[in-house]
VOLOFI-794015 format. One record per atom (N, C-alpha, C): residue number from 1; residue in three letters; atom name; y, z, x. Coordinates in pm, 1 decimal. Example, Ala and Ser with C-alpha at 12.3 -4.5 7.8 and 13.67 -1.06 7.14 Angstrom:
<pts>
tise->1	roza->ALA	figu->N	north->-569.0	up->780.0	east->1319.0;
tise->1	roza->ALA	figu->CA	north->-450.0	up->780.0	east->1230.0;
tise->1	roza->ALA	figu->C	north->-330.0	up->780.0	east->1320.0;
tise->2	roza->SER	figu->N	north->-225.0	up->708.0	east->1285.0;
tise->2	roza->SER	figu->CA	north->-106.0	up->714.0	east->1367.0;
tise->2	roza->SER	figu->C	north->3.0	up->787.0	east->1290.0;
</pts>
This chain:
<pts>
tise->1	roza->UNK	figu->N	north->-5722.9	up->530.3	east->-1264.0;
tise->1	roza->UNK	figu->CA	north->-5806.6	up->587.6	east->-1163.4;
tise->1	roza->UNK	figu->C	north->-5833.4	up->488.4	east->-1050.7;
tise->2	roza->UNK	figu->N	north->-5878.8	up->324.1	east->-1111.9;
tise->2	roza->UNK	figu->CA	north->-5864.8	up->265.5	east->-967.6;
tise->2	roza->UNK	figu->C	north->-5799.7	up->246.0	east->-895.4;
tise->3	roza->UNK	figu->N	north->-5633.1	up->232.7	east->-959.1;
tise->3	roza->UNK	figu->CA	north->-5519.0	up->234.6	east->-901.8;
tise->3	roza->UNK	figu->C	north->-5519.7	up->360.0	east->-738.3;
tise->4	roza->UNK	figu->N	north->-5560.9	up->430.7	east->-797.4;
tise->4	roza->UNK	figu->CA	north->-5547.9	up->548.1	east->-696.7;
tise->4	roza->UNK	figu->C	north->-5648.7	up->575.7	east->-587.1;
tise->5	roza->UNK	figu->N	north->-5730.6	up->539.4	east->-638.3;
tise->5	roza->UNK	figu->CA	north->-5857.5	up->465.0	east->-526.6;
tise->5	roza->UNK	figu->C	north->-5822.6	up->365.7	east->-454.1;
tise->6	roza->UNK	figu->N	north->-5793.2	up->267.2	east->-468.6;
tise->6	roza->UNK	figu->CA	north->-5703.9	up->189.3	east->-392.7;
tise->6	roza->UNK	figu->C	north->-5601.0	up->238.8	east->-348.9;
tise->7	roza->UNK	figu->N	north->-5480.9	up->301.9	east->-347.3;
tise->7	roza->UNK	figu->CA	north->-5402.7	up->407.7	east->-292.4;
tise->7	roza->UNK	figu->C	north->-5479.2	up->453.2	east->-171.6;
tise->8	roza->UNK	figu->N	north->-5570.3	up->504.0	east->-217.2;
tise->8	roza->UNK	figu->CA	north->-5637.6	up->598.0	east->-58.9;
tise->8	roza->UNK	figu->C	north->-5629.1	up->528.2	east->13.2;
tise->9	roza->UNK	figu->N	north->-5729.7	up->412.9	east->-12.1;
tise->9	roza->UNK	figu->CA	north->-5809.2	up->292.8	east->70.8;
tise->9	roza->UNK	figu->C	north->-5661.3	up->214.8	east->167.2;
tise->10	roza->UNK	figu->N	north->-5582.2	up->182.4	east->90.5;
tise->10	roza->UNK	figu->CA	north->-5461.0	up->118.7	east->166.4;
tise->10	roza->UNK	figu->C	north->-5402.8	up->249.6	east->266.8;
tise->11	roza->UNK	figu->N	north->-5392.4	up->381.8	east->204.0;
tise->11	roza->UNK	figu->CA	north->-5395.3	up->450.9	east->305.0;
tise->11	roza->UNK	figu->C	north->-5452.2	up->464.8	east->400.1;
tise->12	roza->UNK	figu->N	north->-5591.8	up->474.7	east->410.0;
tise->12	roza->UNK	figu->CA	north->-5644.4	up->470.7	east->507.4;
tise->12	roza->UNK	figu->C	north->-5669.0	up->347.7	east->625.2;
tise->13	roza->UNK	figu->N	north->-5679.8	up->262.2	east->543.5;
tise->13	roza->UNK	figu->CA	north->-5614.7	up->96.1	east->609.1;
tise->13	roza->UNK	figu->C	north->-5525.2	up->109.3	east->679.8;
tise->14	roza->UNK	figu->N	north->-5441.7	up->158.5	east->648.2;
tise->14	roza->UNK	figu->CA	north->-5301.7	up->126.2	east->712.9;
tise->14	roza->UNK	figu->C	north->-5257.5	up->237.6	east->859.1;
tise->15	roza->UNK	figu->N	north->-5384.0	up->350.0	east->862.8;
tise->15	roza->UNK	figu->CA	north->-5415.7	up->452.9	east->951.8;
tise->15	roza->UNK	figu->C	north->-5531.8	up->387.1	east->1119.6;
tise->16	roza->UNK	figu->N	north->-5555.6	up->219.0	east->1020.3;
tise->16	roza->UNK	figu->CA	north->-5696.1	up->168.6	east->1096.9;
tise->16	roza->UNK	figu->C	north->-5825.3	up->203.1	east->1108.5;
tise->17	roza->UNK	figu->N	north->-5848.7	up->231.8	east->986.3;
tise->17	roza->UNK	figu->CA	north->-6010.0	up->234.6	east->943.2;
tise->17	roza->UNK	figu->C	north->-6039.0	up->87.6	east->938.8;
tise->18	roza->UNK	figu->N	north->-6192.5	up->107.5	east->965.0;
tise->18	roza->UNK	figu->CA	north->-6247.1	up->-21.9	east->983.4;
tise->18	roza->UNK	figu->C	north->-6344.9	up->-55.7	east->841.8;
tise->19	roza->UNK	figu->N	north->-6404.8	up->115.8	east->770.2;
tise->19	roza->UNK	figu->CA	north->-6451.3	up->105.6	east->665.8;
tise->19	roza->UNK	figu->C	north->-6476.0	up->244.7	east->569.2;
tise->20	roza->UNK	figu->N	north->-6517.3	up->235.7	east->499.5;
tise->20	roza->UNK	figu->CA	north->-6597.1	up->363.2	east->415.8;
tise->20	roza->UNK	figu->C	north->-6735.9	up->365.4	east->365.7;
tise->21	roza->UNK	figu->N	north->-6763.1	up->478.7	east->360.6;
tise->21	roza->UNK	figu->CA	north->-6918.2	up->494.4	east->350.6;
tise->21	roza->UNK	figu->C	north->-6884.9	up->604.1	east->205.6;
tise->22	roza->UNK	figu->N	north->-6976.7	up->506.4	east->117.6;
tise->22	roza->UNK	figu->CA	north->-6973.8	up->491.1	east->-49.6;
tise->22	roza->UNK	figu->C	north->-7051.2	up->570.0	east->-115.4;
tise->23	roza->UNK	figu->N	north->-7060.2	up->703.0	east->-87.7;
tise->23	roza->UNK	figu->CA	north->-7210.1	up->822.5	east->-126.3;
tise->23	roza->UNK	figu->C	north->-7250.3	up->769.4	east->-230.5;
tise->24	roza->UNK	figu->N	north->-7359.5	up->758.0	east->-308.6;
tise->24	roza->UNK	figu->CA	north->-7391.5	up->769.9	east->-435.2;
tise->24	roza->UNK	figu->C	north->-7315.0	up->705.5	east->-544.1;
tise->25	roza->UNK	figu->N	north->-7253.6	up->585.7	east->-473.9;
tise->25	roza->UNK	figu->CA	north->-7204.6	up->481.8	east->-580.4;
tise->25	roza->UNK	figu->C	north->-7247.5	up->433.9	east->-719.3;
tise->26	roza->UNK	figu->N	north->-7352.9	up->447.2	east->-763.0;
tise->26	roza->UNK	figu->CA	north->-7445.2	up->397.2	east->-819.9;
tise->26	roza->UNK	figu->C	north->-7412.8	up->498.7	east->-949.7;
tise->27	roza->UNK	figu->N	north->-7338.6	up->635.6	east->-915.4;
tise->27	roza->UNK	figu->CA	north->-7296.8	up->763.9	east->-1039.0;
tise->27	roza->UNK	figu->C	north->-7156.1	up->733.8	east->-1056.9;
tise->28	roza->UNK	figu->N	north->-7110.6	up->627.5	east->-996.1;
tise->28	roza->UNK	figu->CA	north->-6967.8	up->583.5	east->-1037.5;
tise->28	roza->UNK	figu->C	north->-6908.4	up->607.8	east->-1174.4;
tise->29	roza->UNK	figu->N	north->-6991.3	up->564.8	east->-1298.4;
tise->29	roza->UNK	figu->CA	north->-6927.1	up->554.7	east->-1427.3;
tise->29	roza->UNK	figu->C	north->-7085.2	up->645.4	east->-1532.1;
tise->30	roza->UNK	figu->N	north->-7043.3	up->619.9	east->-1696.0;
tise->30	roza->UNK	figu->CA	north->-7139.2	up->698.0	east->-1734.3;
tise->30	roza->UNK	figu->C	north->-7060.3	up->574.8	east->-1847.1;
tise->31	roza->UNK	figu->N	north->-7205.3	up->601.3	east->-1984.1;
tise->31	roza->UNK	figu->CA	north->-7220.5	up->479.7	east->-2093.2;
tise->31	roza->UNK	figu->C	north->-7093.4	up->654.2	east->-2147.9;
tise->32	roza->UNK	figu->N	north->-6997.5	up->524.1	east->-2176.6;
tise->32	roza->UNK	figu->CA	north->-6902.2	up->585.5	east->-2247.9;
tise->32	roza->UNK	figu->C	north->-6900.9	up->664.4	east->-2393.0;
tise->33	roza->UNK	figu->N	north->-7042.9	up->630.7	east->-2443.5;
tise->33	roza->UNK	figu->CA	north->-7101.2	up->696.5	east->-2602.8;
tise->33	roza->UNK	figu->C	north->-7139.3	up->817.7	east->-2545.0;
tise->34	roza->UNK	figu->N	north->-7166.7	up->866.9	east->-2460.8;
tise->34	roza->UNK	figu->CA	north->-7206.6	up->974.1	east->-2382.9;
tise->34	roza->UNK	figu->C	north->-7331.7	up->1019.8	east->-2433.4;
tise->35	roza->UNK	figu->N	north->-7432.8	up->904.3	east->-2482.2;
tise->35	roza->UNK	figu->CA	north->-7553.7	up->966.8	east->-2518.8;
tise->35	roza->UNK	figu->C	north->-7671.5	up->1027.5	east->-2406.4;
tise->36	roza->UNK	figu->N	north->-7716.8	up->1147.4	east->-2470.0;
tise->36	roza->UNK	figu->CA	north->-7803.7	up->1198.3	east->-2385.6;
tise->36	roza->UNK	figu->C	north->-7929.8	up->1114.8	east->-2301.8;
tise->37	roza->UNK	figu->N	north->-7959.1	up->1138.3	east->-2184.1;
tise->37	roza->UNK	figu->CA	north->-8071.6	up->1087.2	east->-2125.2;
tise->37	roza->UNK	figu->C	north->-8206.9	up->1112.5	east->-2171.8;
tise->38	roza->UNK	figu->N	north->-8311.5	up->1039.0	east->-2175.4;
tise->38	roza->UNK	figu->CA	north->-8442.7	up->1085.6	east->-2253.0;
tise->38	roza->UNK	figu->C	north->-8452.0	up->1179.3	east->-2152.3;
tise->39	roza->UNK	figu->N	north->-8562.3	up->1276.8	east->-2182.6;
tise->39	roza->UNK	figu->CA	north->-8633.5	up->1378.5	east->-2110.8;
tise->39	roza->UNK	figu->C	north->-8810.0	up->1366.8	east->-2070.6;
tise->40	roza->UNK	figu->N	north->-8822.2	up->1390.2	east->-1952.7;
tise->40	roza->UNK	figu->CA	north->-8967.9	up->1345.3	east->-1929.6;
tise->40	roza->UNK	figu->C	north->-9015.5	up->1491.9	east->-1841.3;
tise->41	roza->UNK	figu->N	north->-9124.4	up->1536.3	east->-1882.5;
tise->41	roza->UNK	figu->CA	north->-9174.0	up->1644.8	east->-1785.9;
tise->41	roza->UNK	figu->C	north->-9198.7	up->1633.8	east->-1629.6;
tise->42	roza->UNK	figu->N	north->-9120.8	up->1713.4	east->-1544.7;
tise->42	roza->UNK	figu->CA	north->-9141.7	up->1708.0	east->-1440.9;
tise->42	roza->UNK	figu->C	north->-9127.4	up->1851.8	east->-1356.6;
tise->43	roza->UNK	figu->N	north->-9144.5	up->1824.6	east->-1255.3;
tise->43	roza->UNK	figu->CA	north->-9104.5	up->2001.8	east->-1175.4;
tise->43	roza->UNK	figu->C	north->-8982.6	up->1999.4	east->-1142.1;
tise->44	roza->UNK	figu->N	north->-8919.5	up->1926.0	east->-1088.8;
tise->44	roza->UNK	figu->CA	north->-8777.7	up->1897.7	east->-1035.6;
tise->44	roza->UNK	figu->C	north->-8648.3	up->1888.4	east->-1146.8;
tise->45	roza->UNK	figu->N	north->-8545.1	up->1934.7	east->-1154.2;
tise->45	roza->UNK	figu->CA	north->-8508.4	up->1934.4	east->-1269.5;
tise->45	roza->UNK	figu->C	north->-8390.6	up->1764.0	east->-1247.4;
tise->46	roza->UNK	figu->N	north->-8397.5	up->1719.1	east->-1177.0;
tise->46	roza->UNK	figu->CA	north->-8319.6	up->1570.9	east->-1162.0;
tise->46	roza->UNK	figu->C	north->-8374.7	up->1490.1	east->-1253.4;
tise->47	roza->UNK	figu->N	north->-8560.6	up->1528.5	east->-1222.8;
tise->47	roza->UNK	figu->CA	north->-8631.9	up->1442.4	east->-1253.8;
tise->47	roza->UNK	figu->C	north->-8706.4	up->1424.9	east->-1434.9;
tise->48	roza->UNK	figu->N	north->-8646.1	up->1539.5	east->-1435.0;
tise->48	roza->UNK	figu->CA	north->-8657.6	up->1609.0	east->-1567.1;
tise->48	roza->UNK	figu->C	north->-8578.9	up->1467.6	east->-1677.9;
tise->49	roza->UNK	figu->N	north->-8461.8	up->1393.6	east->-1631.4;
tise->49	roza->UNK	figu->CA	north->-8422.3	up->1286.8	east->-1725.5;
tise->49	roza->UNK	figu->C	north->-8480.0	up->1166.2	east->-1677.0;
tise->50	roza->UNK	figu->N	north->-8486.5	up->1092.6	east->-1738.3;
tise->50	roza->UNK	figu->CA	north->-8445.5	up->938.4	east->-1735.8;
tise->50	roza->UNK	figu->C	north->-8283.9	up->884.3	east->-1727.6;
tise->51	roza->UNK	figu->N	north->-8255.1	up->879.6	east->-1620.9;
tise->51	roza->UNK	figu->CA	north->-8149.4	up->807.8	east->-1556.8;
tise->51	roza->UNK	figu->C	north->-8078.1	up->707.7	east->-1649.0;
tise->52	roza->UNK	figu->N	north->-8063.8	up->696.6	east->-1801.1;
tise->52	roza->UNK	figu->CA	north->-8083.1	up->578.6	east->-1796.8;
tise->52	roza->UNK	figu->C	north->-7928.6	up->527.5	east->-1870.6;
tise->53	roza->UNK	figu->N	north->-7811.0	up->676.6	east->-1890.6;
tise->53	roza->UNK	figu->CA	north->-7708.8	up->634.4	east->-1921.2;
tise->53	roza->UNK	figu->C	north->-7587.8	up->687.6	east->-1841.0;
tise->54	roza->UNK	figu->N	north->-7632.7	up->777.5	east->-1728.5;
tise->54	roza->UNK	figu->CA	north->-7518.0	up->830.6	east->-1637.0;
tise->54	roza->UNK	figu->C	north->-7567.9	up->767.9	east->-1466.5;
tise->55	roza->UNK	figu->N	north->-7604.1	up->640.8	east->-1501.4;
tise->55	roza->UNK	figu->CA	north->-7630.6	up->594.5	east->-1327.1;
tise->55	roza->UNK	figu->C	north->-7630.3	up->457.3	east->-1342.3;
tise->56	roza->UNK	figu->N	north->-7583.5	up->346.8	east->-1210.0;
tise->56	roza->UNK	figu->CA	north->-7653.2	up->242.3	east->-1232.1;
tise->56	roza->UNK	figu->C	north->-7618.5	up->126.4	east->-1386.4;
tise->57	roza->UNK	figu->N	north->-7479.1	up->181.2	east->-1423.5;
tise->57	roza->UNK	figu->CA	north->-7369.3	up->122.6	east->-1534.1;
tise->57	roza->UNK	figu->C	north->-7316.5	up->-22.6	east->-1479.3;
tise->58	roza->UNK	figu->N	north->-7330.4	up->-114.3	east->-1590.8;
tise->58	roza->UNK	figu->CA	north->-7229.5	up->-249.7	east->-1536.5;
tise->58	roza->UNK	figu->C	north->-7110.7	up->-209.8	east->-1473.8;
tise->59	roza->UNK	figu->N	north->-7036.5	up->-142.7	east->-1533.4;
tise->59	roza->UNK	figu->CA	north->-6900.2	up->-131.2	east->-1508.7;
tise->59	roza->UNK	figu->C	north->-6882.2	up->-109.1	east->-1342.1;
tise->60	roza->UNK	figu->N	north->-6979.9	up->-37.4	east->-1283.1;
tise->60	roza->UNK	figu->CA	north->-6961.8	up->25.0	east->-1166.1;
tise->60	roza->UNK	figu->C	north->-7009.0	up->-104.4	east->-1070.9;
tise->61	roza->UNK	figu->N	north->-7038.9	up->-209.0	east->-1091.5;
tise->61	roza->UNK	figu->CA	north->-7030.6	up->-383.7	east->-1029.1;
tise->61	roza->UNK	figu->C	north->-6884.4	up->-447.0	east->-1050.7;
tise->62	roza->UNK	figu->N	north->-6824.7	up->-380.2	east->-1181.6;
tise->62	roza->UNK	figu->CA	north->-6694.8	up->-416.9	east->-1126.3;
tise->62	roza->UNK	figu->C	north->-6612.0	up->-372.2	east->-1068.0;
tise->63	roza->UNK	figu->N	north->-6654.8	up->-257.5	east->-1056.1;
tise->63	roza->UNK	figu->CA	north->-6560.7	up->-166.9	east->-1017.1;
tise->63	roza->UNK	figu->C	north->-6575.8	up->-205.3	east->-855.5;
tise->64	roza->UNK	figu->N	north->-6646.2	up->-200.5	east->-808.7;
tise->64	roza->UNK	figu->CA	north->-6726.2	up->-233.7	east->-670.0;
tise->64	roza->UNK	figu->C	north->-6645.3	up->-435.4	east->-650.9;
tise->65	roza->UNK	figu->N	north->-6674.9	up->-505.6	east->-707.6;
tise->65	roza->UNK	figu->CA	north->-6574.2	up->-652.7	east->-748.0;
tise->65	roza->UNK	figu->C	north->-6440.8	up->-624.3	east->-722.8;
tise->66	roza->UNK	figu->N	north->-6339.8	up->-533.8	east->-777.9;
tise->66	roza->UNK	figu->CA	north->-6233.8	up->-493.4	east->-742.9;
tise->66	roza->UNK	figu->C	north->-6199.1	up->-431.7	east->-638.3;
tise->67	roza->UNK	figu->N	north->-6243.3	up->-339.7	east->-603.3;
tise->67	roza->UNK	figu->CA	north->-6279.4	up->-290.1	east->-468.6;
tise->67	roza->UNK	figu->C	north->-6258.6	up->-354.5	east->-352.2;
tise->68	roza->UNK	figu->N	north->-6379.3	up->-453.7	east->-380.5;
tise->68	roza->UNK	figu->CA	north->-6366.3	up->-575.3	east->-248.0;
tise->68	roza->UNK	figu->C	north->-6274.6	up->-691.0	east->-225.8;
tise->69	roza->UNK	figu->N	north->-6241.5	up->-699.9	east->-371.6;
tise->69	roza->UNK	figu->CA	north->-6096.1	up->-825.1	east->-331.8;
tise->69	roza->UNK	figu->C	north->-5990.2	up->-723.7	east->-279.7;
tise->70	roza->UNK	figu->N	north->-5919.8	up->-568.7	east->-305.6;
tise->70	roza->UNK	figu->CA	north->-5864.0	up->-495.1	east->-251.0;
tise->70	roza->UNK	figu->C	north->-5859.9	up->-508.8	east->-142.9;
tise->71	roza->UNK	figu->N	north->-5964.7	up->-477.7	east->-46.7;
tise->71	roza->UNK	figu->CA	north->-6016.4	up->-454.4	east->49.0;
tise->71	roza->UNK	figu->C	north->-6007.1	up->-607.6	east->148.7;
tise->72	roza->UNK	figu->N	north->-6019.7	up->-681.8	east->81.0;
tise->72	roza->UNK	figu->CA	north->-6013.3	up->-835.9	east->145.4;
tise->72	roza->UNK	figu->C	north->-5836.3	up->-866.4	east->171.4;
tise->73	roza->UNK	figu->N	north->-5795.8	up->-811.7	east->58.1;
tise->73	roza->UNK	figu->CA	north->-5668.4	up->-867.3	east->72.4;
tise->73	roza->UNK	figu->C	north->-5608.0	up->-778.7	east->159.3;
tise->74	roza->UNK	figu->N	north->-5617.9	up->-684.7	east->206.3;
tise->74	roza->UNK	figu->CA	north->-5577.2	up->-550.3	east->310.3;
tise->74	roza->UNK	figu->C	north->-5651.8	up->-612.2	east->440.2;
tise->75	roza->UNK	figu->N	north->-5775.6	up->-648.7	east->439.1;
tise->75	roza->UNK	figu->CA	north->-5833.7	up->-659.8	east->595.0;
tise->75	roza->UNK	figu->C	north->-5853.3	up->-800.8	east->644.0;
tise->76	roza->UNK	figu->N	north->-5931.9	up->-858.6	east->533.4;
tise->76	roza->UNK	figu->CA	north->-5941.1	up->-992.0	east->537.8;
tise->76	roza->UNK	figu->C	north->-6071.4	up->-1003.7	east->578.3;
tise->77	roza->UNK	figu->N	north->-6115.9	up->-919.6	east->588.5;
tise->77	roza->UNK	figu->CA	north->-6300.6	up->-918.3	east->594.8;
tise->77	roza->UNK	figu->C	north->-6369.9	up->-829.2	east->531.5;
tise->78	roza->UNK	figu->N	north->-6491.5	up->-888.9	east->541.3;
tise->78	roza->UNK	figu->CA	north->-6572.1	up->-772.4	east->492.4;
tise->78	roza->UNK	figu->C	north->-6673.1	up->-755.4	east->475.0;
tise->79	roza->UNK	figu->N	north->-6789.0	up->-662.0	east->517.3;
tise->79	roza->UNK	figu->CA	north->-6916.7	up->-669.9	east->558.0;
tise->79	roza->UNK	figu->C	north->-6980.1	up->-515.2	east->488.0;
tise->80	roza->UNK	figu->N	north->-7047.2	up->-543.0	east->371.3;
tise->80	roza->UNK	figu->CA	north->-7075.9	up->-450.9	east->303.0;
tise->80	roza->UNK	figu->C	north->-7215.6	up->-389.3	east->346.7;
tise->81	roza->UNK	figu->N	north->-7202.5	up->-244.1	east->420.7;
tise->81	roza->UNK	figu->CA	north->-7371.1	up->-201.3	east->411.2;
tise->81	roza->UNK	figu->C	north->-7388.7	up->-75.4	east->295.1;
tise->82	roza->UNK	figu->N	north->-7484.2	up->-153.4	east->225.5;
tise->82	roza->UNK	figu->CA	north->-7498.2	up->-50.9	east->142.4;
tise->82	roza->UNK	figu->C	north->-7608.2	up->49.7	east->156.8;
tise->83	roza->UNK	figu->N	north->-7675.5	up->122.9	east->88.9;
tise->83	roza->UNK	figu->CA	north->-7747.3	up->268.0	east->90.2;
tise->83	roza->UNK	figu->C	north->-7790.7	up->235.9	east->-119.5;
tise->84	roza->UNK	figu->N	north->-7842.4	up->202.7	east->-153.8;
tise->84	roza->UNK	figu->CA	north->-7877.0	up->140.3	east->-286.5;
tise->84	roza->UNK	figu->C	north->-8002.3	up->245.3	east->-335.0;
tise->85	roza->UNK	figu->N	north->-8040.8	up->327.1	east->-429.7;
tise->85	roza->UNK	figu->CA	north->-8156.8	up->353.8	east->-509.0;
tise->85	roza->UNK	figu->C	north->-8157.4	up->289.5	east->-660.0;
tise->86	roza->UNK	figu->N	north->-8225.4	up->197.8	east->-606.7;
tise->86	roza->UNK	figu->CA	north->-8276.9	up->116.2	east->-775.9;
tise->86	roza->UNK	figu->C	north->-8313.0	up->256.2	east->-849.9;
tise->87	roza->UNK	figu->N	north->-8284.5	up->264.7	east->-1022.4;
tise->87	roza->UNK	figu->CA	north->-8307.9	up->328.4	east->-1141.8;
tise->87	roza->UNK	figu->C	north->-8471.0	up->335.5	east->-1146.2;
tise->88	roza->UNK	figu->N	north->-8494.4	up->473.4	east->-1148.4;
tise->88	roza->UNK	figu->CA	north->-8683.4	up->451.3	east->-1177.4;
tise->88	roza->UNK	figu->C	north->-8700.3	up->378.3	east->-1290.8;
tise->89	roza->UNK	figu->N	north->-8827.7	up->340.3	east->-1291.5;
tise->89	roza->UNK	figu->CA	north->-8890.6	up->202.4	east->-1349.3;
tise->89	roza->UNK	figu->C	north->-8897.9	up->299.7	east->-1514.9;
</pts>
């Protein structure tokens, strides 16, 4: 899968993009045991879980690590703005 993500990215590189804008990075990966999220009462049904095994995963720092040496070795720069929601407390 990253293989092909990178695919795009060199595609689009190679079209002269200067960057990409990373929606909701943070839902990149999920804890691979696929255990359920606790449940907490709320009105909203997002809010209804605890976030605390499909968001905000190590893996998705490396994945983001790979990414950017990609990206370095294609542009040779690189200036990351991110859009970040820390995991509720």
């Amino acid at each position: 899968m990253r293989e092909a993500v990178f695919d795009v990215v060199r595609f689009w590189v190679d079209r002269g993009v200067d960057g990409f804008r990373l929606d909701a990075i943070n839902w990149l990966g999920k804890d691979t045991r696929w255990p359920d999220n606790p449940w907490r009462l709320a009105w909203r049904s997002y809010y209804r879980q605890i976030h605390r095994y499909d968001r905000d995963q190590p893996h998705t720092h490396e994945a983001l690590r790979a990414l950017r040496q990609r990206w370095l070795r294609l542009v040779g720069q690189f200036l990351p703005i991110l859009k970040w929601r820390l995991a509720d407390a």
